[in-house]
N, C-alpha and C positions, 0 to 999 in steps of 0.2 A: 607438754607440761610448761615449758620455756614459755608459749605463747600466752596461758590461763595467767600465770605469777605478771606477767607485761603489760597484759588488759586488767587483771585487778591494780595494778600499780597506776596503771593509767588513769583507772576507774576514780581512785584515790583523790590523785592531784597532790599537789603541794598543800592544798587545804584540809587534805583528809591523812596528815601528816601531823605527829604529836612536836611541838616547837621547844623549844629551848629560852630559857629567861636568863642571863648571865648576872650575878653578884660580885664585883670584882673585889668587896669589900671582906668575904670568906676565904678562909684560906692563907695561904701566902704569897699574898698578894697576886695571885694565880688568878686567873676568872675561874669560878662554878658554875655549872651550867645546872638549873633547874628542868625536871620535865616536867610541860607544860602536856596534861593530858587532854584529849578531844572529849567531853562526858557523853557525846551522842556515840560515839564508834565503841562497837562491841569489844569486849577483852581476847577475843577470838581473834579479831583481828591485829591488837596488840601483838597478842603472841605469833601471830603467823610473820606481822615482819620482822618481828624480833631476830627471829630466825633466818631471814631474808640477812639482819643488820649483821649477823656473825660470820655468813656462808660470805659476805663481802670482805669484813676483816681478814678472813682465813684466805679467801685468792690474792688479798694485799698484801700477804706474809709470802704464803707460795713455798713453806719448810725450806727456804736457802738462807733464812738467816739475812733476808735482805728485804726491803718492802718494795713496791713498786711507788713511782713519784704520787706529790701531790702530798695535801694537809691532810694528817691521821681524825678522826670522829676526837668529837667534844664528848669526855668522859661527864657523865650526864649523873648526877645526883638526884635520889627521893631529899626531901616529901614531895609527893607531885604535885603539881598545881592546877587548877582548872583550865582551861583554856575557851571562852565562852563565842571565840570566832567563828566565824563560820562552819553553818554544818554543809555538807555535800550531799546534794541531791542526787537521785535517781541510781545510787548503789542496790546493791542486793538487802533486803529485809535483814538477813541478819547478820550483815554489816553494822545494823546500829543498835545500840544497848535496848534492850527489852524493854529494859523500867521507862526507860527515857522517850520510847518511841509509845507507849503505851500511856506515857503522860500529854501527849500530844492531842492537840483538839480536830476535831475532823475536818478544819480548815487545814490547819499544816499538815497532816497528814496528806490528804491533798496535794499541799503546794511542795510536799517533800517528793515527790513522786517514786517513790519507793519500788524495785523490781519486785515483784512479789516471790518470784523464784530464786529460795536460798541455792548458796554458791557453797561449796566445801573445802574448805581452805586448807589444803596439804599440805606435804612438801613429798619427794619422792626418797624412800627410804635412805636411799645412800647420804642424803643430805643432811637427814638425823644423825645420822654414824658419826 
């Protein structure tokens, strides 16, 4: 399982990663971090590394009441925002939003070169728990 979550991350990239817009101007005087959503990447895969983002927090804590080193995640505020950068080719079909890949002209479909073989994006149950 280790390996599938490694290669789909991999698959990803930093581009196929939703980003962050900071307003230092909201708040108190704190920076807000905006997310900046991908409109090509499916909500499926949202959610998959959503789950990925928690199961990290939860080994940073490690129940001793103590974190491990290093800068904690930017608490990330809606409304989301577009992010219209780059999409990532050559993922699994449904990796990317239906609508959006279905809007596509049989050129970019094409030059998107899309796996045709969907991928199913789990976690192994203990990691639900």
């Amino acid at each position: 399982m280790r390996k599938f979550v490694v290669l789909n991350l991999e698959q990803l990239g930093p581009n196929g990663m939703s980003s962050n817009e900071s307003d230092h101007e909201v708040g108190n005087r704190e920076p807000v971090y905006f997310i900046l959503t991908k409109p090509w990447r499916d909500k499926s895969v949202t959610a998959w590394l959503r789950v990925l983002d928690a199961l990290h927090l939860h080994e940073r804590y490690r129940w001793e009441f103590t974190a491990t080193p290093r800068s904690w995640p930017h608490f990330r505020h809606p409304p989301y925002r577009t992010d219209n950068t780059c999409t990532v080719p050559s993922l699994p079909i449904n990796f990317y939003a239906c609508d959006w890949y279905k809007s596509l002209n049989n050129f970019q479909m094409q030059e998107l070169l899309a796996l045709q073989n969907p991928v199913i994006l789990t976690h192994e149950k203990d990691v639900l728990l």
